[in-house]
C-alpha positions in Angstrom: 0.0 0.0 0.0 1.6 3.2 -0.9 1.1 6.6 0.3 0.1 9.3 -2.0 1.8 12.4 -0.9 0.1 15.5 -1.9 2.0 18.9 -2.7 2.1 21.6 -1.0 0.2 24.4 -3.4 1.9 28.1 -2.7 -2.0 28.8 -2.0 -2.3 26.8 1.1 1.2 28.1 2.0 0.2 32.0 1.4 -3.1 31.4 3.8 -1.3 29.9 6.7 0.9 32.8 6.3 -2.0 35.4 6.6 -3.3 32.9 9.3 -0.1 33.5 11.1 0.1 37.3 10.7 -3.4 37.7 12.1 -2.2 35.7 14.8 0.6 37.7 16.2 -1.2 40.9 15.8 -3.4 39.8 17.7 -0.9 38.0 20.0 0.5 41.7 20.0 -2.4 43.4 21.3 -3.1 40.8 23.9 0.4 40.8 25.4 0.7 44.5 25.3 -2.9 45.0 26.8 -1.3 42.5 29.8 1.9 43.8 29.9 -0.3 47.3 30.6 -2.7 46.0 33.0 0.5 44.5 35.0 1.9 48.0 35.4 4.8 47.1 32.6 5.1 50.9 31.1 5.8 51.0 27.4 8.8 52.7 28.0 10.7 49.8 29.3 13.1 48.4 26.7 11.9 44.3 27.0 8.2 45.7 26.8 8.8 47.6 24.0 11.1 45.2 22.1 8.4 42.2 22.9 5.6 44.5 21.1 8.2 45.6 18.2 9.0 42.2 17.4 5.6 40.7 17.1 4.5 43.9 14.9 7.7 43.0 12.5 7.1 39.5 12.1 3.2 40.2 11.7 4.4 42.7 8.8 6.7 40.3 7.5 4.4 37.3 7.7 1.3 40.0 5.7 3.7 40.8 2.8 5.3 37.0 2.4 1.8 35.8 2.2 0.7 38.5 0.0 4.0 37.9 -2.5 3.0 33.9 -2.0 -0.5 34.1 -3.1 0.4 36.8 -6.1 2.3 33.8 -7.4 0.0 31.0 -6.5 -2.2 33.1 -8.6 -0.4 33.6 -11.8 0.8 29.7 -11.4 -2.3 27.5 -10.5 -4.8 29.8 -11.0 -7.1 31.0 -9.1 -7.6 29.3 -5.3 -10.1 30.0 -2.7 -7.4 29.9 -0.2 -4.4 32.5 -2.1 -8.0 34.9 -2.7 -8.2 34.7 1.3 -4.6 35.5 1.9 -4.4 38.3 -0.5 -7.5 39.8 1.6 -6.3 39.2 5.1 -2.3 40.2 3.9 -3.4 43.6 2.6 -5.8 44.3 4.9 -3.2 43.4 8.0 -0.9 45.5 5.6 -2.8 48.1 5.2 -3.9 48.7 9.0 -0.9 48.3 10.1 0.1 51.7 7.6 -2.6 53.2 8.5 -1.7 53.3 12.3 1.9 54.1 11.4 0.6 57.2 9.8 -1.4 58.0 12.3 1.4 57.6 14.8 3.8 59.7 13.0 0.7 62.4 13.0 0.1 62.3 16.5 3.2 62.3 17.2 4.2 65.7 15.2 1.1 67.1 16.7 2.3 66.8 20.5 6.1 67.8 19.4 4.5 71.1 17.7 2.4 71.9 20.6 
């Protein structure tokens, strides 16, 4: 009796990426809501490193899945799976801008005041 192995499609491989990005943001926020209700300031270096790190490989997890299932795309078509990583990597992508932005904003708005 022999196995059948099945391949790995770069569409199941782009989703568990976005899975994974969605993951540690969320990961993120839950650690950094604890880390606040235990009295950890953000402006102790582990704290801040711990939150920094997840938000980098979240980023880098977003864009790899989004690269991955721009591929899977063009080479085996259309999936159901590469259609749900393009959605969830730009829109982790794209939140994650948007509150850089608005970080940088807020942050030139107290500096000028």
């Amino acid at each position: 009796m022999a196995f059948e192995r099945r391949r790995a499609r770069l569409g199941d491989l782009a989703f568990w990426l976005a899975v994974a990005s969605s993951t540690l943001v969320g990961l993120t926020l839950l650690v950094s809501e604890i880390g606040s209700l235990l009295g950890a300031p953000p402006q102790q270096a582990w704290f801040s490193l711990m939150v920094g790190t997840g938000i980098a490989l979240a980023v880098v997890c977003a864009f790899a899945g989004v690269v991955t299932a721009h591929v899977s795309r063009s080479q085996e078509g259309a999936s159901r799976r590469a259609r749900s990583a393009l959605v969830v990597g730009y829109c982790i992508l794209g939140s994650l801008a948007a509150m850089a932005v608005l970080a940088t904003v807020t942050l030139i708005a107290v500096a000028h005041d």
